[in-house]
C-alpha positions as YAML, in Angstrom:
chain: A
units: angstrom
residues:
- id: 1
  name: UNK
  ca: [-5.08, 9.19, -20.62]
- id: 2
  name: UNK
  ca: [-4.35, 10.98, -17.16]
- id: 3
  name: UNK
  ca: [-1.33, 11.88, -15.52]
- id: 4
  name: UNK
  ca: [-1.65, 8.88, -13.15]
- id: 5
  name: UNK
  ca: [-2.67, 6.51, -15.20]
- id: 6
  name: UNK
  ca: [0.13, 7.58, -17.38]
- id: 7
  name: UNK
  ca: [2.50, 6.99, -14.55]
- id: 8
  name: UNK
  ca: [0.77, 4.12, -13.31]
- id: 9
  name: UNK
  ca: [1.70, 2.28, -16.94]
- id: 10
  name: UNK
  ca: [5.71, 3.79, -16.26]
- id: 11
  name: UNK
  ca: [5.82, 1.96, -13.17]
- id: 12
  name: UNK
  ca: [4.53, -1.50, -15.14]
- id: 13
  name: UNK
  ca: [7.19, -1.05, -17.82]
- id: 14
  name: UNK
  ca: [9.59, -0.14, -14.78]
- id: 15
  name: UNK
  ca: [8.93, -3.19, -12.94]
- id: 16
  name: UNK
  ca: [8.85, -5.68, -16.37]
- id: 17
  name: UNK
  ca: [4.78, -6.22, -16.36]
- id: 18
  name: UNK
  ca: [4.42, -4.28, -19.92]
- id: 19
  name: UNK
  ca: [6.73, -4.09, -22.68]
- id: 20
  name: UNK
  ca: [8.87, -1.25, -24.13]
- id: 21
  name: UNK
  ca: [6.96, -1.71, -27.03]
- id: 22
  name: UNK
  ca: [3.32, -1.57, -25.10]
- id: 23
  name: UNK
  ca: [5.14, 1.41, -22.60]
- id: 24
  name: UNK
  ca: [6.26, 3.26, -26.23]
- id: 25
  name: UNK
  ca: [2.51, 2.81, -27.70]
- id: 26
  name: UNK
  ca: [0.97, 4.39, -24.23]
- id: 27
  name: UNK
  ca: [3.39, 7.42, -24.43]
- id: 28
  name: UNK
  ca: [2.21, 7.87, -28.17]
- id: 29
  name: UNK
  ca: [-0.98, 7.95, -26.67]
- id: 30
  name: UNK
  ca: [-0.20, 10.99, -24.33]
- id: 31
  name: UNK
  ca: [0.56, 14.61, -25.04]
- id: 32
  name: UNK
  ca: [3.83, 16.65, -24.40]
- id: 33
  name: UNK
  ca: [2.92, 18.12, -21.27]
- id: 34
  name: UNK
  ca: [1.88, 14.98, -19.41]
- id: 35
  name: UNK
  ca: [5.71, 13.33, -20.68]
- id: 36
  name: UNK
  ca: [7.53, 16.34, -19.74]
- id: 37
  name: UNK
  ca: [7.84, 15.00, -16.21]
- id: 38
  name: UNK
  ca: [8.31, 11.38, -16.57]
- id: 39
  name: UNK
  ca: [11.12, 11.60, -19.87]
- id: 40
  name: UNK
  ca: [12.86, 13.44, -16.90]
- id: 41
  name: UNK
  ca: [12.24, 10.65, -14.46]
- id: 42
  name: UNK
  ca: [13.02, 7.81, -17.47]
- id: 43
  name: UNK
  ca: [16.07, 9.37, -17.69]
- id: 44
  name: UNK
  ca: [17.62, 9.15, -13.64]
- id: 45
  name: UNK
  ca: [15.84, 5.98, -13.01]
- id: 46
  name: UNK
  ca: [18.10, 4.51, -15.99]
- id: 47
  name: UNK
  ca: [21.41, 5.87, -14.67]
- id: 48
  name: UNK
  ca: [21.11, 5.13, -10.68]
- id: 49
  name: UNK
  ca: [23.06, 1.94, -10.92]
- id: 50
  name: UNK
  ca: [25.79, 4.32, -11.85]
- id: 51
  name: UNK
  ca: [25.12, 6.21, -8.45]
- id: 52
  name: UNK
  ca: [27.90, 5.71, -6.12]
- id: 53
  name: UNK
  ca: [26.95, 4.83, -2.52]
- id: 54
  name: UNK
  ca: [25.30, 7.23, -0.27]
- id: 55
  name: UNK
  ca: [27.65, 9.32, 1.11]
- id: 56
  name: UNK
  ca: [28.55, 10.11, 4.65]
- id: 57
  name: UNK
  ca: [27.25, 13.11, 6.16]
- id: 58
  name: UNK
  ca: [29.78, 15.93, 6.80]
- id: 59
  name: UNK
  ca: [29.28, 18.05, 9.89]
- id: 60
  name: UNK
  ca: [27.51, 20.91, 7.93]
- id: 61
  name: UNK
  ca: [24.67, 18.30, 6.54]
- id: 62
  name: UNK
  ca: [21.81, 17.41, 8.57]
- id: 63
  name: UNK
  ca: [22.06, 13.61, 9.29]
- id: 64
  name: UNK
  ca: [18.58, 12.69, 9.12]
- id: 65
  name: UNK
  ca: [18.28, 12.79, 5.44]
- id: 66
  name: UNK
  ca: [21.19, 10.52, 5.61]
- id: 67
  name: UNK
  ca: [19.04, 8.52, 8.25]
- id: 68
  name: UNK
  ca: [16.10, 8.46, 5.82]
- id: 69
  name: UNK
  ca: [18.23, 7.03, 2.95]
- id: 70
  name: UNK
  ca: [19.73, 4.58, 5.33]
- id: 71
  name: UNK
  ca: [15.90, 3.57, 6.11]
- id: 72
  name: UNK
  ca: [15.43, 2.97, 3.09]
- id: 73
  name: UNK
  ca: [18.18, 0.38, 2.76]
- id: 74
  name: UNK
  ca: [16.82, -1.63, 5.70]
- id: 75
  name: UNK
  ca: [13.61, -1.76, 4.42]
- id: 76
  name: UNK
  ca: [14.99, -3.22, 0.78]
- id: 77
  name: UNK
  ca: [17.37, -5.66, 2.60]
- id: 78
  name: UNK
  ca: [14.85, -7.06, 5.33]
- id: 79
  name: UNK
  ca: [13.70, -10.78, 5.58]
- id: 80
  name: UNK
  ca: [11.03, -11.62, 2.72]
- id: 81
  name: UNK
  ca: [8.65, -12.69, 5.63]
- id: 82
  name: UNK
  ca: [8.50, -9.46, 6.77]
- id: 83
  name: UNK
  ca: [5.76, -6.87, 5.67]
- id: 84
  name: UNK
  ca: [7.35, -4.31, 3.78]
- id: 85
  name: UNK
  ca: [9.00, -2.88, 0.52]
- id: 86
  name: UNK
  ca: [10.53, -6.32, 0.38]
- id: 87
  name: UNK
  ca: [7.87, -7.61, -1.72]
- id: 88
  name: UNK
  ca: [7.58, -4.78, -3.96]
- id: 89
  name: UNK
  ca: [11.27, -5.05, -4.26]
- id: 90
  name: UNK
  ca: [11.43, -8.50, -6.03]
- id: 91
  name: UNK
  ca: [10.88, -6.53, -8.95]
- id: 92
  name: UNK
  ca: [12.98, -3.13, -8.58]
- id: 93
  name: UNK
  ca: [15.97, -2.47, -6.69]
- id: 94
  name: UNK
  ca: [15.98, -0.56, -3.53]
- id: 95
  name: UNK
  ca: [18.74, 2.37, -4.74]
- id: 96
  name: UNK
  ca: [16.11, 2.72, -8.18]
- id: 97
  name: UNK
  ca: [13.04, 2.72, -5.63]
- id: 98
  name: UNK
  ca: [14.35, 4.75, -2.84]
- id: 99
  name: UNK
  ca: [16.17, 7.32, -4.95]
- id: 100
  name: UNK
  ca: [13.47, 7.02, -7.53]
- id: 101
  name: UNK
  ca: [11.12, 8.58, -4.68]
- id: 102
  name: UNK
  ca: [13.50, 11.24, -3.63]
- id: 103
  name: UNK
  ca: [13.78, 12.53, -6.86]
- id: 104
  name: UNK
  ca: [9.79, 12.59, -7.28]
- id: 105
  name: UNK
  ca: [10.06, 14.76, -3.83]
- id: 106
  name: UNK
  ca: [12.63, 17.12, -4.87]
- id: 107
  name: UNK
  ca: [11.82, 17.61, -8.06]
- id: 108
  name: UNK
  ca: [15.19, 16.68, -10.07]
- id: 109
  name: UNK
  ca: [18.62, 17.66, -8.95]
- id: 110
  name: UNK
  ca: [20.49, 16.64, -6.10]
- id: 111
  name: UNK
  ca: [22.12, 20.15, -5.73]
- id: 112
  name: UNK
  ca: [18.80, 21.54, -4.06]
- id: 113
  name: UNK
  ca: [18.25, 18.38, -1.70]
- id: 114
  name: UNK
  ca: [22.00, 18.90, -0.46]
- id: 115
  name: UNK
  ca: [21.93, 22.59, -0.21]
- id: 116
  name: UNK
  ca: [22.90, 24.61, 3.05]
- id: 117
  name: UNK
  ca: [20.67, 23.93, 5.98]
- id: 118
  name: UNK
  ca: [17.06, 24.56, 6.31]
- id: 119
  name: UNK
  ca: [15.86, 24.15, 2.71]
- id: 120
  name: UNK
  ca: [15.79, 20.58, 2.56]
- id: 121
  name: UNK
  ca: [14.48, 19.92, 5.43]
- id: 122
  name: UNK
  ca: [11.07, 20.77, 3.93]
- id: 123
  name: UNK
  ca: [11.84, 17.74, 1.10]
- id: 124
  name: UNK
  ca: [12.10, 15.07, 3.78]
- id: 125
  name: UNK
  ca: [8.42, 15.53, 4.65]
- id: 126
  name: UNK
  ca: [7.88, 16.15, 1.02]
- id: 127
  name: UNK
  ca: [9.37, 12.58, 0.52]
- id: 128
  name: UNK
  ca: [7.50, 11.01, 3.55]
- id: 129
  name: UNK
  ca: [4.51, 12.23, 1.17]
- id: 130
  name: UNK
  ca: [5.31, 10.95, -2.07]
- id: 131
  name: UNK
  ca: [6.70, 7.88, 0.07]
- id: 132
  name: UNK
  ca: [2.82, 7.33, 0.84]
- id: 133
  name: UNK
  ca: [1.70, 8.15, -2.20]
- id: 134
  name: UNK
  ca: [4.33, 5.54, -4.48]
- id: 135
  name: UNK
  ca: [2.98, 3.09, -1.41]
- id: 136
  name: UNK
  ca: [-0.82, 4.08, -2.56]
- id: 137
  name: UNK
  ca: [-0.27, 3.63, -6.32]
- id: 138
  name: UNK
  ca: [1.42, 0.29, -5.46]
- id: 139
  name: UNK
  ca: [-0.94, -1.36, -3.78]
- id: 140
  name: UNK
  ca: [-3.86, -0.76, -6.09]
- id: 141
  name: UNK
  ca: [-2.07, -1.82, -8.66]
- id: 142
  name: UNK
  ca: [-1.37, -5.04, -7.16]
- id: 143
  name: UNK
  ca: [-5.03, -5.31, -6.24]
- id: 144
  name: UNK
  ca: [-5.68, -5.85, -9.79]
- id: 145
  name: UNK
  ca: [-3.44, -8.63, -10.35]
- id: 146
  name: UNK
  ca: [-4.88, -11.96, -11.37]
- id: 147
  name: UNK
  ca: [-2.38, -13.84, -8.74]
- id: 148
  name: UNK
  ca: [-2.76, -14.27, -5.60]
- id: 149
  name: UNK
  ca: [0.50, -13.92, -4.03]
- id: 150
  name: UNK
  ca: [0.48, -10.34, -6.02]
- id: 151
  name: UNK
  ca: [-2.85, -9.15, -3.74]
- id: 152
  name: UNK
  ca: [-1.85, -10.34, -1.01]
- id: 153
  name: UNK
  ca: [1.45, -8.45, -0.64]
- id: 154
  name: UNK
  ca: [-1.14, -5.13, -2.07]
- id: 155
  name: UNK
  ca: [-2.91, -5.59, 1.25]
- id: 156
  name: UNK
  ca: [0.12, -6.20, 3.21]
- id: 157
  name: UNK
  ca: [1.56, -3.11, 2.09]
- id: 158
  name: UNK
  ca: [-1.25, -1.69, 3.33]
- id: 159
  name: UNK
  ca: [-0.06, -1.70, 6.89]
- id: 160
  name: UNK
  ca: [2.70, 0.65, 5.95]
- id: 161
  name: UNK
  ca: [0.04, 3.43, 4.91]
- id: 162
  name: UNK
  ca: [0.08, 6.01, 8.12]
- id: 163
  name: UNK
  ca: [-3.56, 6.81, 6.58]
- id: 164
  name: UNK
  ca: [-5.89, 5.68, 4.58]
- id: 165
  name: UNK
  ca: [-7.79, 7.86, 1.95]
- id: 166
  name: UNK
  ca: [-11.23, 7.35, 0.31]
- id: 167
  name: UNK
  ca: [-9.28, 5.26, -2.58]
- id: 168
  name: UNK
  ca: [-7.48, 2.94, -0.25]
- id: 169
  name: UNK
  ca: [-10.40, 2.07, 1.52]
- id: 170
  name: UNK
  ca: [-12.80, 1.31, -1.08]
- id: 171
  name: UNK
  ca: [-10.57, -0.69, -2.84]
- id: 172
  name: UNK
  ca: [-10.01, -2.85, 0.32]
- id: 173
  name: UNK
  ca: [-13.84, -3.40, 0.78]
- id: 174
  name: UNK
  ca: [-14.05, -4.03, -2.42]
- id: 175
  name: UNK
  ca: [-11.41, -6.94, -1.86]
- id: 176
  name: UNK
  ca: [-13.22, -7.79, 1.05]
- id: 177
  name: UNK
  ca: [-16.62, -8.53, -0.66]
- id: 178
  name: UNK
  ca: [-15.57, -10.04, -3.93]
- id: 179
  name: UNK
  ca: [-12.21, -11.54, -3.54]
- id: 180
  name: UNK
  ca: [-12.53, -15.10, -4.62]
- id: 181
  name: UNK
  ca: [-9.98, -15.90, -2.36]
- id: 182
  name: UNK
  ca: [-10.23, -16.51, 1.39]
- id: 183
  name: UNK
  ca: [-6.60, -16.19, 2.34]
- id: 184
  name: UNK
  ca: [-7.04, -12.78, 0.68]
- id: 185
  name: UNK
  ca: [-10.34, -11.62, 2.37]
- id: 186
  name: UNK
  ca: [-9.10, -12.65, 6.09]
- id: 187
  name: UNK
  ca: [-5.89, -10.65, 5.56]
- id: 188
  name: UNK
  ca: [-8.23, -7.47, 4.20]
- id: 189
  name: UNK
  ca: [-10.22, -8.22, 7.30]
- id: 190
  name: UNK
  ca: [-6.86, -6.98, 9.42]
- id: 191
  name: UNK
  ca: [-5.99, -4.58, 7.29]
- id: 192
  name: UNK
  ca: [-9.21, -2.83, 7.45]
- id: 193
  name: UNK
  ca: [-9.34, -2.88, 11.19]
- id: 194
  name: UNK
  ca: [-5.56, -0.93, 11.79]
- id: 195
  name: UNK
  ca: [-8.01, 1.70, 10.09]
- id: 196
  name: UNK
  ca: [-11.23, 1.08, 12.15]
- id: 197
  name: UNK
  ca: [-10.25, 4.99, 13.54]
- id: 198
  name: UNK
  ca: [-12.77, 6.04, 10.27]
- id: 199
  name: UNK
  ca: [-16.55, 5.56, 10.77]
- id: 200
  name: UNK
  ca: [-16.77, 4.13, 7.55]
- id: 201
  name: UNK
  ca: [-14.45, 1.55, 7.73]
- id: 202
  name: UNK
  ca: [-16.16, 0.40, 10.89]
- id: 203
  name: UNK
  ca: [-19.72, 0.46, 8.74]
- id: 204
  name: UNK
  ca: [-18.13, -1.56, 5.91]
- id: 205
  name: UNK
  ca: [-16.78, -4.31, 8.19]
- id: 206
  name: UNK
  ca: [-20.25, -4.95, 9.76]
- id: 207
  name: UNK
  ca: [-22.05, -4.60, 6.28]
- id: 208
  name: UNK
  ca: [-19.54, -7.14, 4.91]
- id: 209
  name: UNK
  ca: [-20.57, -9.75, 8.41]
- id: 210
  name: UNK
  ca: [-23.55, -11.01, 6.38]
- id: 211
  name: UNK
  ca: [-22.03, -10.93, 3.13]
- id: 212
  name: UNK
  ca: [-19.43, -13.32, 4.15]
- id: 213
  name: UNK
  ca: [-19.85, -17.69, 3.84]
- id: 214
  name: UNK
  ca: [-16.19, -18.41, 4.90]
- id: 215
  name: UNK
  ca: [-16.10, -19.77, 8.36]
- id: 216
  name: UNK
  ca: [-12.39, -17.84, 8.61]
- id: 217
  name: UNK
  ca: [-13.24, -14.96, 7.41]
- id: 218
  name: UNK
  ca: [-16.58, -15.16, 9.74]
- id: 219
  name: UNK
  ca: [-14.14, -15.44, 12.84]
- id: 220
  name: UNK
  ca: [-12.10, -12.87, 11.64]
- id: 221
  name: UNK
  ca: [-14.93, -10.34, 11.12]
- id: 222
  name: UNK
  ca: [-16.07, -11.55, 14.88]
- id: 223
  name: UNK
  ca: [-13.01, -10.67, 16.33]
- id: 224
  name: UNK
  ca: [-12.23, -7.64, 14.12]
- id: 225
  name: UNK
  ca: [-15.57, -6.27, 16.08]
- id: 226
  name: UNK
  ca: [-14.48, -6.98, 18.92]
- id: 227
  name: UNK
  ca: [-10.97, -5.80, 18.90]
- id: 228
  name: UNK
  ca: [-12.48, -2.33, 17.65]
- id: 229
  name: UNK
  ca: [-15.46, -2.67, 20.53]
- id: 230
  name: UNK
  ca: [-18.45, -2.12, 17.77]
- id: 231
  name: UNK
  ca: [-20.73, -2.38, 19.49]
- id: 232
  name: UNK
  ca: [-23.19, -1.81, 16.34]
- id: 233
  name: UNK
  ca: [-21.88, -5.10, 15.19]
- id: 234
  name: UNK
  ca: [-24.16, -7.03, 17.13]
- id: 235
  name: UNK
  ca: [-27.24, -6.95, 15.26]
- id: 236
  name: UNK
  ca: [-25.01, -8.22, 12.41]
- id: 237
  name: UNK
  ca: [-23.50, -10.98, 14.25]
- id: 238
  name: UNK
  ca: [-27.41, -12.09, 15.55]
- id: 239
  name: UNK
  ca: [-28.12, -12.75, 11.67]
- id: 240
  name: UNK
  ca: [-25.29, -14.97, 11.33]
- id: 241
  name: UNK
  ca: [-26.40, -17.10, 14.15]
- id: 242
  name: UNK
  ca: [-29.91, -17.67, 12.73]
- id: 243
  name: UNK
  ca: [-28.16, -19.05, 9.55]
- id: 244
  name: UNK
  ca: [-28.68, -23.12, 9.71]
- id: 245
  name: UNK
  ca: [-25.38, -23.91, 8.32]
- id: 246
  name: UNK
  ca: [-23.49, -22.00, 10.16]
- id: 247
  name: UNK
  ca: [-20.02, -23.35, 10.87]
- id: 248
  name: UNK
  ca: [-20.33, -24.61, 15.13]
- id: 249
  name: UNK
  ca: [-17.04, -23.22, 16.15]
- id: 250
  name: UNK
  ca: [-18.26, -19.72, 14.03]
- id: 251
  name: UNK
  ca: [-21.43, -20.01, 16.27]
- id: 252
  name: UNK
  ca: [-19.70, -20.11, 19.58]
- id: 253
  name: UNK
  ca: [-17.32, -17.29, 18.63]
- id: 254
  name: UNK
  ca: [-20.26, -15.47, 16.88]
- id: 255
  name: UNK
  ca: [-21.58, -16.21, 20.63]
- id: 256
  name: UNK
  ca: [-18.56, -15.19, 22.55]
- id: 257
  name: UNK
  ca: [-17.84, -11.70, 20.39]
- id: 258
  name: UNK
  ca: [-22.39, -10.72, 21.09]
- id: 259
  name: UNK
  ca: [-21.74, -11.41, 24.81]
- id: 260
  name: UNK
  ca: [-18.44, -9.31, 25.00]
- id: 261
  name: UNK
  ca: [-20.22, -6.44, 23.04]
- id: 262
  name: UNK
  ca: [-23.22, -6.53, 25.05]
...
């Protein structure tokens, strides 16, 4: 078992999706090195509801890592409609999830993070990082979930990734091709454009075009190409049009989207 897959199954146990039995009988399964950082981990993540509030900053602190923790309360405490650690946060508490990830950045100890100025400045970025990276592991996770609700907050959550890396993006074509549900493919459909910067993301939305037999996930794709101005969409977008069955209002925005890229 790797490191991250090791992890991965501590974040299950964490959020109640595996048992303490099943988490004990994957940690049996690892070897001393590979627990040496999460028995640490177990260990803080167990006594934060002790933690007293976050304290105010004194004139010698820097108050943007006060800012940053403050962040992190609004994000825990914001309406369920909105798209952010909200969802993920049915399942953990914000001061285990936002601590949590400031310990992964500092590397245990809050003696270092709160040390004279200058040194933990470095850590904030450090945190923005691991931030990303908790945000990453997240949302495939959800991905893999057999409900629905469960991948589509995994896609939402992917609109709080600054990037995307080879992983992330696979694993939302992937959704986009195969997900059985629509509601699910015509939110991957956004999601995949706010990254339509990389080439390949561009490529898999048009390769996906013909691929697709929902009529909404058809517009979506049509306006998704035209939003991002592909222009190589439009030989894509022709095929759909020849198709018989083609849904009519599909074919007039099919239309519409060929005349504006042309």
């Amino acid at each position: 078992m790797s490191q991250e897959q090791l992890k991965e199954k501590w974040m299950d146990y964490m959020n109640g999706s595996i048992t303490l039995q099943e988490w004990e009988s994957f940690k049996s399964q690892a070897d001393p090195a590979q627990l040496s950082e999460l028995e640490g981990l177990e260990k803080i993540w167990l006594a934060m509801d002790e933690l007293p509030a976050t304290p105010e900053p004194e004139a010698t602190m820097d108050e943007r890592f006060y800012a940053t923790l403050s962040e992190f309360r609004k994000e825990a405490t914001a309406p369920r409609g909105t798209v952010n650690w909200a969802s993920i946060l049915e399942v953990l508490s914000w001061r285990r999830l936002a601590l949590g990830m400031l310990i992964f950045a500092v590397g245990g100890g809050f003696g270092y993070v709160l040390s004279p100025s200058g040194e933990y400045k470095q850590e904030i970025s450090s945190l923005s990082s691991e931030m990303k990276d908790m945000k990453e592991m997240m949302m495939l996770t959800l991905l893999e979930k057999p409900a629905v609700q469960d991948r589509l907050r995994a896609v939402s959550l992917s609109s709080e990734l600054p990037e995307a890396d080879s992983r992330v993006i696979e694993a939302l074509v992937q959704t986009l091709n195969s997900d059985e549900n629509v509601n699910v493919r015509m939110v991957t459909v956004e999601a995949l454009a706010r990254f339509g910067r990389y080439p390949e993301v561009r490529q898999a939305l048009v390769s996906s075009i013909s691929r697709q037999s929902s009529p909404m996930v058809q517009i979506a794709l049509a306006e998704a190409m035209v939003a991002l101005n592909e222009k190589g969409a439009v030989e894509a977008l022709k095929g759909l049009l020849e198709k018989d069955d083609l849904n009519d209002i599909v074919r007039q925005k099919v239309q519409q989207s060929i005349e504006v890229l042309t």
